[in-house]
N, C-alpha and C positions, 0 to 999 in steps of 0.2 A: 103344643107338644105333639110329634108325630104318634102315630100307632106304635111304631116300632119302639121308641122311649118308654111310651107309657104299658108295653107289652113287658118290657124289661123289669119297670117296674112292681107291676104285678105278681111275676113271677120268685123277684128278690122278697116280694113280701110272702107269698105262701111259700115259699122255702126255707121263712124265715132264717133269712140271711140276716145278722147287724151288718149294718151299713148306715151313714151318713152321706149326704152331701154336701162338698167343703166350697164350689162355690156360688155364685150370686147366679144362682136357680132362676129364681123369679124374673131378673132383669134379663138373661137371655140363654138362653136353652137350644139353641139353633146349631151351635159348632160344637159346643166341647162339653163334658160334664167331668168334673170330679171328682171321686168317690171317696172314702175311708170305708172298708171292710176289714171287720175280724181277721184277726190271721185264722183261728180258730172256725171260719168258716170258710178258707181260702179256696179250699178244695171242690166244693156245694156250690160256691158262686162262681166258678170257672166252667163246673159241670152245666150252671144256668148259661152260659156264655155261649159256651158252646153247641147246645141243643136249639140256642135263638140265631145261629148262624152268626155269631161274630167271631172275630177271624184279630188273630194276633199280630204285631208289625215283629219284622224279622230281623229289622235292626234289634239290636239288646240295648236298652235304655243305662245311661251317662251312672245311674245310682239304679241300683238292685231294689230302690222301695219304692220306685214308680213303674208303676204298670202300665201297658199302651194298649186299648185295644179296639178295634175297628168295627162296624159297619157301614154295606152303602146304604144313604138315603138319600134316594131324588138322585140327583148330580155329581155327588160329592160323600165323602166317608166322615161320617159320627164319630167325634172319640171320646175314649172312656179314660180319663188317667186316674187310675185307682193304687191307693196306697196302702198295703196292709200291716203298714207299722205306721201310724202317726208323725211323722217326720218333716220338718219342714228344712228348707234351704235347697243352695245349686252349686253352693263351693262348695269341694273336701274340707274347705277348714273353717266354714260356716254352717254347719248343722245342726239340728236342735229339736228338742222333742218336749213333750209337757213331763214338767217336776210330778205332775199329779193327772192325771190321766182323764179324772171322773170328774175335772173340770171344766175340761173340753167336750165331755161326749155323753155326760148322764142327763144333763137337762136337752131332751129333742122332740119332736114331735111327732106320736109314731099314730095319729088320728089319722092323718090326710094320706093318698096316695105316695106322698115323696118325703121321704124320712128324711128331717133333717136337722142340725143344730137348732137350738132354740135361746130368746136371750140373749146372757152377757157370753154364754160361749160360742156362740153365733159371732160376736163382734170381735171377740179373742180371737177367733181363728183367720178371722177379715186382717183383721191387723198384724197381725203372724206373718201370712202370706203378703202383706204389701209390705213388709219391713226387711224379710229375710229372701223372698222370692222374686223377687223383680231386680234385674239386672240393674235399672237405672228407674227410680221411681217417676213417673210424670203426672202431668196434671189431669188424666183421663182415670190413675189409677185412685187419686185421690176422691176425685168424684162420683166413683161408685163403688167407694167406700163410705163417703157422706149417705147415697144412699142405700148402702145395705144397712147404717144404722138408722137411716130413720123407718125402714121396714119392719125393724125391729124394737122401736123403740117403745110400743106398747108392751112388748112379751114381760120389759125388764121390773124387778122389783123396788124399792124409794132407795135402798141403798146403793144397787147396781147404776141407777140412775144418777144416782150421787158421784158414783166412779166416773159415768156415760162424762159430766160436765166437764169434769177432768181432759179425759180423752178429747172431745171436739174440742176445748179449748186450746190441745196443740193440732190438731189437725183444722184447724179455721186460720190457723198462722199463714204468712205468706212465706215462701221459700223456706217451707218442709221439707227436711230430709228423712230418710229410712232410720239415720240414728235419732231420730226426734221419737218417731213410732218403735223404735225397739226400747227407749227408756220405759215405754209404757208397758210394755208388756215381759220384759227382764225377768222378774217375780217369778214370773210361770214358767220358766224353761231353763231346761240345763241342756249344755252340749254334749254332743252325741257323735259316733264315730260312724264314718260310709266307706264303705268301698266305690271306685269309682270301677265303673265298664271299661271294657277295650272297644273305644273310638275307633280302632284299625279294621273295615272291612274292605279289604282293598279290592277292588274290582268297580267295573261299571254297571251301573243299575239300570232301568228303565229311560232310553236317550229319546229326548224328542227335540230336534232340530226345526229353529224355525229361520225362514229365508225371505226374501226380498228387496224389492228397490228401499230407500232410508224414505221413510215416511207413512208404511203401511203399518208401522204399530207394533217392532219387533220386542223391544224392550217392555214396552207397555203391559202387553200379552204377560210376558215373562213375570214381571211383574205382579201382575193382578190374582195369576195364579199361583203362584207364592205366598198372596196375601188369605187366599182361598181355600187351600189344600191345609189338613189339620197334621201334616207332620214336615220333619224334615225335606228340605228340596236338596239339591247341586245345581247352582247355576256354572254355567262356562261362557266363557264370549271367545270365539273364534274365527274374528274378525279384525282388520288391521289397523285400528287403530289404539288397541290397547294392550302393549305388552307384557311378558314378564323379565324383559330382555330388554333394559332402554337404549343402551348401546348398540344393540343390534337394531332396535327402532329405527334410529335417526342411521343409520347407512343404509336399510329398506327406503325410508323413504327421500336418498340422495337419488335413486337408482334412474331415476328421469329415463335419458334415453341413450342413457351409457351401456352400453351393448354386454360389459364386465357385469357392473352395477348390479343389473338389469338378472342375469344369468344366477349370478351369489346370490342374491336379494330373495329368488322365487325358485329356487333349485335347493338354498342349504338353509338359508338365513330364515326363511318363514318357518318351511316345517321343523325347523331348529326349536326356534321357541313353542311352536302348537305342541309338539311332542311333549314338553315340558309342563305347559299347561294343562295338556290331558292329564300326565302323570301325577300333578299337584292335587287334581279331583280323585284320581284315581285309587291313593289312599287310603278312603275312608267311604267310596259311593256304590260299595257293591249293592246293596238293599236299598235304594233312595230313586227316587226323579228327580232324572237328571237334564234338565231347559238349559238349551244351549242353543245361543244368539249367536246367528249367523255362519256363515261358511266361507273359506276364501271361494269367490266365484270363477275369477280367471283359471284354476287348472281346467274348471270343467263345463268353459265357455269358448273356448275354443279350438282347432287342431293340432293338439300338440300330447307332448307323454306326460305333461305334469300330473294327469290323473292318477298316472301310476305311482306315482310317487305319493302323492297324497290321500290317495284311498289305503297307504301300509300303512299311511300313519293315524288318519280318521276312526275316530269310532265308528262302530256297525250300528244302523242307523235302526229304532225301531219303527217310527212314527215322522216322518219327515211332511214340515207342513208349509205351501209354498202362500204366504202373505201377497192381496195384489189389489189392484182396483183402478177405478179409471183416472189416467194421468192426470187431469185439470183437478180433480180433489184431493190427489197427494200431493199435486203442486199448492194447493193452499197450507198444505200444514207442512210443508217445506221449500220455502219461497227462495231460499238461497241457493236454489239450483233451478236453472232453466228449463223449460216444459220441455225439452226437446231431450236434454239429458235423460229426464225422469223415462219417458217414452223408449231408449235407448237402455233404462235397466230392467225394467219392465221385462223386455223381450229378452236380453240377457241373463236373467233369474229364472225365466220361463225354460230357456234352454239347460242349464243348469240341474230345475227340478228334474226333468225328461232323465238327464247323465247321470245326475246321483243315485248309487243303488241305496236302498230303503226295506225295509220290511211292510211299510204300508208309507200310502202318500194321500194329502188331501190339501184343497185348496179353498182358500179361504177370501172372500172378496172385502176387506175392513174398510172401503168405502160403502158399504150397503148394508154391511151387518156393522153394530155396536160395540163396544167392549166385552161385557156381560154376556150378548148373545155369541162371541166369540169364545166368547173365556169354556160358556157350558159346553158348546162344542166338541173341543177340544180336548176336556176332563171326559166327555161322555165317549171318545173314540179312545182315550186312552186304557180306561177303567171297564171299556167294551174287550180288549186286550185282555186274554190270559195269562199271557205272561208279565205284563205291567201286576197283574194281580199276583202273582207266583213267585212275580221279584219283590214286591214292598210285604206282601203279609205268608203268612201260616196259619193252619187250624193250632186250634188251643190246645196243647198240651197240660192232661192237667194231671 
């Protein structure tokens, strides 16, 4: 547990805030935590939030009963999803909350520094959330559910226990579904009504462009920090071989060295569908990072006005990061182009990064550095950004 967790928690307990925590604590505490608080303390716990320097996301979350709230630590931002009505589910027309309240939340443990379910409503709530909150249940989420209950399986009483045999003997089944685990816990929940948020923030949020020859790790990158970052992303790919235009695809790429082809293809027909593409993110990513693979290279490769045409249509770049490394070890992790080609995009990308305008630029060598040491890089030149921080979060209004 960092300082700064364990600072939080201290503070929730001499301001005697009620609070829970609804998930598997023990198993890992590194990305996410989340909370149940009082409504009736809502105001006290936001005040603590605030004084310990955590900072609110600017998105407005999907349901009014989840709360998002941030800190940095190390590399990377802590989050808090706190609920101050007991509510589980992710459709509008799955939601559901306990018949009895003091079933879920009166047996906890308030000895140790981290308050939290105790028992069979410890398991009740395990099971709640992988029955109603998991888009598509899988076999990772079953497994530690197996063990949050055996973490718990001392706390429970000979009848509880009694219940416990029940429960594992439909979760030890082979191809468990969610309606397997909602049989089980029916009994305690009645449905409940939500509003859903307005998903529409339309605008572009925090853009970071990444570039170069195909084999220094564009996607990968994209990827990894995706998997990394504790909230919403926008990817975008703005690169030719993936449309939203297929029709238009297959006559881009007739264009060979048909002089017509050639002129429609890269004058009307490209920025035809990028523009579209942007506008499809556009939507919804005003407050988000937004990882966007690739760029066409040729407007701004070499002498000609295609830039002009393509920098009305491009986003305004905040973080532009040019991928590269030495050609014999992109040539191994992409052997269906020849070392002479690789060599030839290399220096092409090179020029490129130079003509793209950017708000900041950095270059990153992924044959010498790893994934990992790329990925931190990267989050730490972002999140060094004031405005990356000004576009995804806000101070807590409370």
């Amino acid at each position: 547990m960092t300082s700064e967790i364990k600072n939080l928690f201290l503070e929730l307990n001499k301001k005697k805030i009620f609070y829970l925590v609804l998930g598997n604590f023990e198993l890992d505490l590194n990305r996410d935590l989340d909370l149940f608080v009082a409504e009736t303390d809502k105001i006290k716990f936001k005040e603590s939030l605030s004084g310990l320097g955590w900072l609110e996301r600017r998105e407005k979350p999907i349901y009014p009963f989840r709360n998002y709230f941030f800190k940095r630590i190390g590399d990377n931002f802590f989050c808090l999803d706190v609920r101050f009505h007991l509510k589980f589910g992710f459709k509008k027309e799955n939601l559901w909350e306990p018949i009895d309240l003091s079933i879920f939340v009166n047996d906890f443990d308030a000895q140790n520094l981290i308050r939290r379910p105790r028992g069979f409503s410890a398991v009740l709530i395990s099971l709640v959330r992988a029955a109603v909150e998991k888009e598509e249940l899988k076999e990772e989420h079953i497994c530690r559910l197996k063990e949050k209950i055996d973490l718990l399986r001392n706390e429970l009483s000979k009848k509880e226990i009694e219940k416990l045999a029940e429960i594992e003997a439909v979760i030890n089944k082979k191809n468990i579904t969610q309606l397997d685990l909602f049989f089980l816990i029916q009994e305690y929940l009645k449905k409940t009504e939500g509003e859903i948020g307005n998903k529409r923030n339309f605008g572009l949020g925090y853009k970071v462009v990444f570039i170069g020859s195909d084999g220094t790790g564009k996607t990968t990158l994209i990827n990894k920090i995706a998997e990394k970052v504790n909230f919403k992303i926008a990817k975008l790919y703005l690169g030719d071989r993936e449309w939203l235009f297929d029709n238009l695809k297959n006559i881009y790429k007739k264009r060979g060295k048909n002089r017509l082809y050639k002129l429609t293809s890269e004058f009307i027909l490209y920025p035809f569908d990028l523009f579209f593409r942007i506008f499809k993110i556009r939507r919804f990513a005003r407050f988000r990072l937004i990882l966007i693979d690739r760029l066409p290279g040729f407007p701004f490769s070499g002498k000609n006005f295609l830039d002009l045409i393509y920098n009305l249509i491009l986003p305004q770049i905040d973080l532009l990061i040019l991928l590269e490394g030495e050609p014999e070890k992109i040539w191994e992790r992409k052997k269906e182009f020849p070392i002479g080609k690789i060599q030839q995009e290399v220096k092409k990308w090179e020029q490129v990064f130079f003509k793209v305008k950017a708000r900041k630029k950095i270059r990153l060598n992924t044959t010498e550095k790893n994934v990992n040491e790329c990925v931190d890089r990267i989050l730490n030149e972002v999140f060094s950004d004031d405005k990356s921080i000004n576009c995804l979060f806000k101070k807590i209004i409370v």
